[in-house]
C-alpha positions as a printed Julia matrix, in Angstrom:
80×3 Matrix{Float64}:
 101.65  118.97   85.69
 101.17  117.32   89.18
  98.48  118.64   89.88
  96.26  117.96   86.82
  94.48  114.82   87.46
  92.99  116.8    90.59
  92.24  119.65   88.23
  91.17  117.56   86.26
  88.69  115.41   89.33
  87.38  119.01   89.89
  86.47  120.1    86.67
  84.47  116.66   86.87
  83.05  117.08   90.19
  81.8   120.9    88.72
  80.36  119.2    85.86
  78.48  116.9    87.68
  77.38  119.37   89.67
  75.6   121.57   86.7
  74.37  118.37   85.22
  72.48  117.06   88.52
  71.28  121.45   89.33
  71.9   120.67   93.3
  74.77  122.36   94.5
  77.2   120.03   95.87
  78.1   120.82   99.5
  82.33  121.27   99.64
  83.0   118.71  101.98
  81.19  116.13  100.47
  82.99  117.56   96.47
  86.33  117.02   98.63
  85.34  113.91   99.62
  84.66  112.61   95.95
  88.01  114.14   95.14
  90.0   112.02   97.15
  88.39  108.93   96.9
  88.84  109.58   93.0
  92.74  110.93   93.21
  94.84  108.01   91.61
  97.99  110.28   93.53
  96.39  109.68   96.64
  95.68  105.84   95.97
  99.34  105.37   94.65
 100.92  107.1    97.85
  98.41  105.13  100.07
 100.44  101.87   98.68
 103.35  103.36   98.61
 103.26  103.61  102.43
 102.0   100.16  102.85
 104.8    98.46  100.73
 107.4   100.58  102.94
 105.88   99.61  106.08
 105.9    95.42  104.52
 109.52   96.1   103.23
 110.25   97.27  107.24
 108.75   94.44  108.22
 110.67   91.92  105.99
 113.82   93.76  107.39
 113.49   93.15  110.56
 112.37   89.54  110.53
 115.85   88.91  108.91
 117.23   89.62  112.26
 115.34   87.2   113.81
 117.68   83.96  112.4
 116.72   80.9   111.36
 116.81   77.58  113.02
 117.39   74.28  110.97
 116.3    70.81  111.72
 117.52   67.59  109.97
 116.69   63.73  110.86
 117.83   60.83  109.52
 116.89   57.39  110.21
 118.39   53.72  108.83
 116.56   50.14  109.51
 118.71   47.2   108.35
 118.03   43.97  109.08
 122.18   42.65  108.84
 123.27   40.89  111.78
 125.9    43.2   112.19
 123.85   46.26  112.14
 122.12   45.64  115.29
């Protein structure tokens, strides 16, 4: 079953192929294969939201720094 949506990319790619009466060189039908593979795509972000989750780890390790200012203004005499 993990396998069909590239059997079923290829069976495309061979259709095409009788439709258009060119053969399609192999490289170029493996080409079209994985730009079309949805596993491939889903793997490709896969990686990249591991790599940003990595990322996000090890910026918690950096700290965090805090800053607060207040400031009064009174005009009582004894407040000067």
């Amino acid at each position: 079953m993990k396998y069909l949506p590239c059997r079923l990319a290829i069976f495309s790619l061979f259709s095409l192929c009788q439709l258009h009466a060119s053969p399609l060189p192999l490289n170029e039908a493996i080409e079209i294969v994985k730009a079309q593979n949805l596993e491939i795509k889903a793997s490709t972000l896969s990686t990249q939201s591991a790599q940003r989750d990595i990322k996000a780890a090890q910026g918690a390790q950096y700290g965090s720094l805090n800053f607060t200012q207040t400031a009064t203004r009174s005009n009582d005499a004894g407040n000067v």
